[in-house]
Backbone as a ProteinNet text record, in pm:
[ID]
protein_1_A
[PRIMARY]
XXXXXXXXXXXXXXXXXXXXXXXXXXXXXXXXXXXXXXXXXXXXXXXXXXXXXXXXXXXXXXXXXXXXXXXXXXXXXXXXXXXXXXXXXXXXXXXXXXXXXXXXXXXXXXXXXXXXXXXXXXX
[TERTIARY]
81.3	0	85.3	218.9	311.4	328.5	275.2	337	374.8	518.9	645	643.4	620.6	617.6	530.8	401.2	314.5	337.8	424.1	505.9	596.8	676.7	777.8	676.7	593.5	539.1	472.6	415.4	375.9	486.5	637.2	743.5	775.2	773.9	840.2	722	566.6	491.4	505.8	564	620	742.7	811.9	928	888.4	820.2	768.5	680.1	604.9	519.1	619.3	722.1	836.8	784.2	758.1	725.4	855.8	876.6	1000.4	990.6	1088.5	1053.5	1128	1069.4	1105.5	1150.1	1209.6	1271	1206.5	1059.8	908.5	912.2	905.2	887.9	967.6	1146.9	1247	1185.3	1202.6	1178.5	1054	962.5	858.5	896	959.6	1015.1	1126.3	1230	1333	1266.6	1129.8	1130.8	1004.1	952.2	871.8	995	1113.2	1203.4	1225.4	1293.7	1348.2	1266.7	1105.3	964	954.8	996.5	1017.6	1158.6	1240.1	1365	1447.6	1421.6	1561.3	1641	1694.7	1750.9	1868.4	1919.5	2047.6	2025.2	1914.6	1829.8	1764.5	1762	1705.3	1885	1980.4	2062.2	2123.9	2095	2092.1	2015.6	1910.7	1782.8	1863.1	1958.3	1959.1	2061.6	2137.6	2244.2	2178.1	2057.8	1982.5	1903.8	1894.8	1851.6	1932.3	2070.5	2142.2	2189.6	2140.8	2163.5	2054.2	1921.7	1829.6	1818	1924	1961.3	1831.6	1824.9	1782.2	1812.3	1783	1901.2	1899.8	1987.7	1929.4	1941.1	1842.2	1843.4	1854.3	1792.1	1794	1686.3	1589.8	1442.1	1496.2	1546.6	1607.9	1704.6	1827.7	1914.3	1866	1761.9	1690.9	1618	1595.6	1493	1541.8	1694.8	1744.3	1854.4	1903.1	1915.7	1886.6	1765.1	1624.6	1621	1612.9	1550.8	1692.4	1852.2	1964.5	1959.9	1905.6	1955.1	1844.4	1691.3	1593.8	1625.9	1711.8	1743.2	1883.4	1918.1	2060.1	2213.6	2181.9	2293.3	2360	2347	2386.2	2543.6	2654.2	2752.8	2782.9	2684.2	2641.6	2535	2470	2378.8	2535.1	2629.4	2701.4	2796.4	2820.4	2933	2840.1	2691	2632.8	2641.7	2601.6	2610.4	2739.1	2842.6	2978.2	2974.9	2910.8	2964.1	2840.5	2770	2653.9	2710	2786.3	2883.1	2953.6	3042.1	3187.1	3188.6	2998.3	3023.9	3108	3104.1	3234.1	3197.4	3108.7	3108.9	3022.1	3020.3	2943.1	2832.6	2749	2589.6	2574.2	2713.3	2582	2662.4	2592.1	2668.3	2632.9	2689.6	2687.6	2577.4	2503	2416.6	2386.9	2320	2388.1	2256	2333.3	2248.2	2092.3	1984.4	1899.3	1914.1	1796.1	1786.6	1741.9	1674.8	1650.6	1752.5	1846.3	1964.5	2038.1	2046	2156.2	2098.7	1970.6	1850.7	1894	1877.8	1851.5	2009.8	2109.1	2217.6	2247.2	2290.6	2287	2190.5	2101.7	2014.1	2042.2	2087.6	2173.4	2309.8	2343.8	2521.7	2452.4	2398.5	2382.7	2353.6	2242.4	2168.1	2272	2378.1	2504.1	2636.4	2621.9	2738.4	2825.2	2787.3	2897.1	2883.9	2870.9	2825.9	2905.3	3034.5	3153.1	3134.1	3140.3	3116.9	2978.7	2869.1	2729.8	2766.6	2851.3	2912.1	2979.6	3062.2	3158	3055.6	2968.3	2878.7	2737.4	2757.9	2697.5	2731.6	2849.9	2918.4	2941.7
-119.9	0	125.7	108.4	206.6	291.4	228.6	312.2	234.7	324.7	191.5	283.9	372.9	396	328.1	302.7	214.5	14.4	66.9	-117.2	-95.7	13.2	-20.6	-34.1	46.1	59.6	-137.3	-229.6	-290.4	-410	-372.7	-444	-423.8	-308	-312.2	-414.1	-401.1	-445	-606.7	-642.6	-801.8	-829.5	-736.8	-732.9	-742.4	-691.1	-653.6	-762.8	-823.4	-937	-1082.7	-1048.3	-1205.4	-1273.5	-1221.8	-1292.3	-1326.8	-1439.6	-1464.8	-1401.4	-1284.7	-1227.6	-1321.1	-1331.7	-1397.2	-1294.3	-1360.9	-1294.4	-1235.9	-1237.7	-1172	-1079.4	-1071.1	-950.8	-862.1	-875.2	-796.7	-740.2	-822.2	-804.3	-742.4	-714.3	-627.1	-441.2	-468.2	-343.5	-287.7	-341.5	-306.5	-251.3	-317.1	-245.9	-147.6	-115.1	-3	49.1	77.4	182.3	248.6	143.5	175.6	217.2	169.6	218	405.1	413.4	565.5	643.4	584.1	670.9	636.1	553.8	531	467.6	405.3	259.1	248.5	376.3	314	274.2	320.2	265.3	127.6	57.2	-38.9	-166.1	-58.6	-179.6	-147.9	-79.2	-110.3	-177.5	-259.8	-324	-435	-441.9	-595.9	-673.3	-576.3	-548.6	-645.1	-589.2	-607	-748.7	-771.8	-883.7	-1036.5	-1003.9	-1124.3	-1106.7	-968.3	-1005.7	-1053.6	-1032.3	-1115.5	-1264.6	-1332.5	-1448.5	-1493.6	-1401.5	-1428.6	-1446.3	-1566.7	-1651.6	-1543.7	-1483.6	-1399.9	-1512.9	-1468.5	-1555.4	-1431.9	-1496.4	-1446.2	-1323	-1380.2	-1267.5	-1106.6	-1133.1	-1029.8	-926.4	-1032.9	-976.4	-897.2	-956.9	-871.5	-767.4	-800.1	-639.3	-522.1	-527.6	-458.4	-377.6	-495.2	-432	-347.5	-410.9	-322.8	-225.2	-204.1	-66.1	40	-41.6	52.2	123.3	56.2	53.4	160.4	144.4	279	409.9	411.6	543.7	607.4	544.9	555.5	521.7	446	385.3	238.3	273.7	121.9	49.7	186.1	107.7	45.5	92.8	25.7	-119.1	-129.8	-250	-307.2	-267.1	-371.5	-455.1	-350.9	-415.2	-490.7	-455.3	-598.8	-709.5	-683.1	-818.7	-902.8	-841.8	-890.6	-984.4	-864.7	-938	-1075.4	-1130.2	-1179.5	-1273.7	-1319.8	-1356.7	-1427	-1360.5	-1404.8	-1424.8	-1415.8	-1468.2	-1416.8	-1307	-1248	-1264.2	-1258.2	-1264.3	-1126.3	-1013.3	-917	-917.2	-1016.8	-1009.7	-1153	-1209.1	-1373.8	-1470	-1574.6	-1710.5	-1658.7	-1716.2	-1756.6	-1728	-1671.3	-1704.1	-1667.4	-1797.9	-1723.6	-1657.3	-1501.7	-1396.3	-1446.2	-1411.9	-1458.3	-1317	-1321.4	-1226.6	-1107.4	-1155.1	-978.6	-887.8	-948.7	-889.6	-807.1	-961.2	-891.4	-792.2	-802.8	-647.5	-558	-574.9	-444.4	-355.9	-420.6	-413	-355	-433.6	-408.5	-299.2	-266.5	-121.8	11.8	-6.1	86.4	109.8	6.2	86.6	145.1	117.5	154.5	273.7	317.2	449.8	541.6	463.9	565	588.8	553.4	569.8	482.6	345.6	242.3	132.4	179.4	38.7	-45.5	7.5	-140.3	-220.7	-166.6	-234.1	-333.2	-257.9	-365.7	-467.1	-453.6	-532.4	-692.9	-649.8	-728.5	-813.7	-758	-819.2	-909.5	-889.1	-968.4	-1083.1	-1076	-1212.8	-1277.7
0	0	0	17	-12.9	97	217.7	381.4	420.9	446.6	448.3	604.7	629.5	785.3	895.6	814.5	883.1	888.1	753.7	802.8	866.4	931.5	1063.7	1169.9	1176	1299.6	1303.4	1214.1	1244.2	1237.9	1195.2	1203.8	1351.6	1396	1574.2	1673.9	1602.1	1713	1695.1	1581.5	1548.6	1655.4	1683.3	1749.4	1858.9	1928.7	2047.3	2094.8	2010.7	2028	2066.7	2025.3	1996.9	1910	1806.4	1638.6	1604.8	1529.2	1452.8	1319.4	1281.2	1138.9	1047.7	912	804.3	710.6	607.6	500.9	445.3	436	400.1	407.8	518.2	612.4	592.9	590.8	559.1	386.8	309.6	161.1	142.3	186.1	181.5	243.3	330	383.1	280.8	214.3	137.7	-9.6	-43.5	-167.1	-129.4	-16.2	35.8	56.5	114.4	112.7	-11.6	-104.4	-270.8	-319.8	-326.1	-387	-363.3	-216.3	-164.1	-174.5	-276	-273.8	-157.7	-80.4	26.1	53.1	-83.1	-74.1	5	37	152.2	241.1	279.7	423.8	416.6	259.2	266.9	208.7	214.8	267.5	371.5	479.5	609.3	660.6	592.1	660.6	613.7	493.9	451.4	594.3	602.3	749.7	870.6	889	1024.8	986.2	861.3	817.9	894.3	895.5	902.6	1069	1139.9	1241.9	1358.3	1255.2	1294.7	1274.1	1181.1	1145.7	1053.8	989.6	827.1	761.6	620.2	545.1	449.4	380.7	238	140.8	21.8	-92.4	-202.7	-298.5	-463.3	-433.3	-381.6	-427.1	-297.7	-226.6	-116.5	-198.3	-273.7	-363.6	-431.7	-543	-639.9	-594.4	-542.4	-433.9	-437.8	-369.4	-332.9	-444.5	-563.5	-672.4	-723.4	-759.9	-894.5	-821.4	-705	-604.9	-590.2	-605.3	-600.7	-728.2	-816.8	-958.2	-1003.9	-992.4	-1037.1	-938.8	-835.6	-737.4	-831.7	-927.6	-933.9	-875	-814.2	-709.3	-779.9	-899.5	-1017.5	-915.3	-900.4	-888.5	-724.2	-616.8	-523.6	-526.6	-610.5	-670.9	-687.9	-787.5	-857	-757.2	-686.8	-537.5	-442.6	-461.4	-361.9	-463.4	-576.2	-696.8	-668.3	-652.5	-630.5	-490	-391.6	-249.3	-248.3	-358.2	-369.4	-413.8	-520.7	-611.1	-514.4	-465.9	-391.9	-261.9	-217.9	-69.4	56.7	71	119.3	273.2	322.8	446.3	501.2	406	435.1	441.8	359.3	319	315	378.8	417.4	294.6	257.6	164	17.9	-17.1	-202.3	-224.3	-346	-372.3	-487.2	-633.5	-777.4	-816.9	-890.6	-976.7	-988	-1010.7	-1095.5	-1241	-1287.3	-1420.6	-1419.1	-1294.3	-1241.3	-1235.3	-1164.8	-1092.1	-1209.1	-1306	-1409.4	-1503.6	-1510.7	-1589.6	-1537.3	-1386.1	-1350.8	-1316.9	-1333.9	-1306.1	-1460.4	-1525.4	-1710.4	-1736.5	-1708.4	-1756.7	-1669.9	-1546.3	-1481.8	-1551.1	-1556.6	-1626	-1752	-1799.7	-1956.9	-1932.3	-1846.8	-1816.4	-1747.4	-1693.8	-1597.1	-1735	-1817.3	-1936.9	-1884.9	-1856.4	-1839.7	-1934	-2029.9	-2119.7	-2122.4	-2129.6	-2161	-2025.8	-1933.9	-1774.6	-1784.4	-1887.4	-1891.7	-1958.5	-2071.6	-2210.5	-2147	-1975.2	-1953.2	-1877.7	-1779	-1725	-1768.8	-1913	-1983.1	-2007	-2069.8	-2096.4	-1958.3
[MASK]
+++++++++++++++++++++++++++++++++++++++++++++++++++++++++++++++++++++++++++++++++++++++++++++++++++++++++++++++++++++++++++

């Protein structure tokens, strides 16, 4: 419904209740942030995600992509793509691309004048 303030408020009373939050729950909040222009704030949620011991997957990844990537934040999308990739320990295990990712990633560089960078990430 696009009140992403009225989903904290009913994210804290989950908290408050001792609900176990799911990845749902996170991923509904991250693209009500990006939906509103705030995607840094919605990868600080991905942050709080894993210290709530939430597994991230693909559909979390993509979320948070597509949502770096329509704010303009392509080459922050691309360094989570990476730490997504290579498992680094920042954002949790392995976990491979889906097509979202690489759209929305590939139509950001293109739109930022990085084409050769979209070109490499294609192949």
């Amino acid at each position: 419904m696009s009140k992403v303030c009225d989903g904290f408020v009913e994210f804290g009373a989950l908290l408050r209740g001792g609900f176990n939050l799911s990845d749902v729950t996170f991923i509904c909040l991250i693209k009500g942030l990006c939906t509103k222009g705030r995607p840094m704030e919605a990868t600080q949620l991905l942050k709080k995600m894993i210290a709530f011991g939430c597994r991230l997957n693909v559909v979390t990844f993509a979320t948070l992509i597509h949502g770096l990537c329509q704010t303009g934040h392509t080459i922050v999308a691309l360094q989570l793509h990476e730490q997504m990739v290579n498992g680094n320990g920042k954002v949790g295990d392995i976990c491979k691309p889906n097509v979202v990712c690489y759209n929305s990633i590939i139509d950001g560089l293109c739109k930022d004048g990085f084409t050769n960078k979209a070109k490499e990430l294609f192949s």
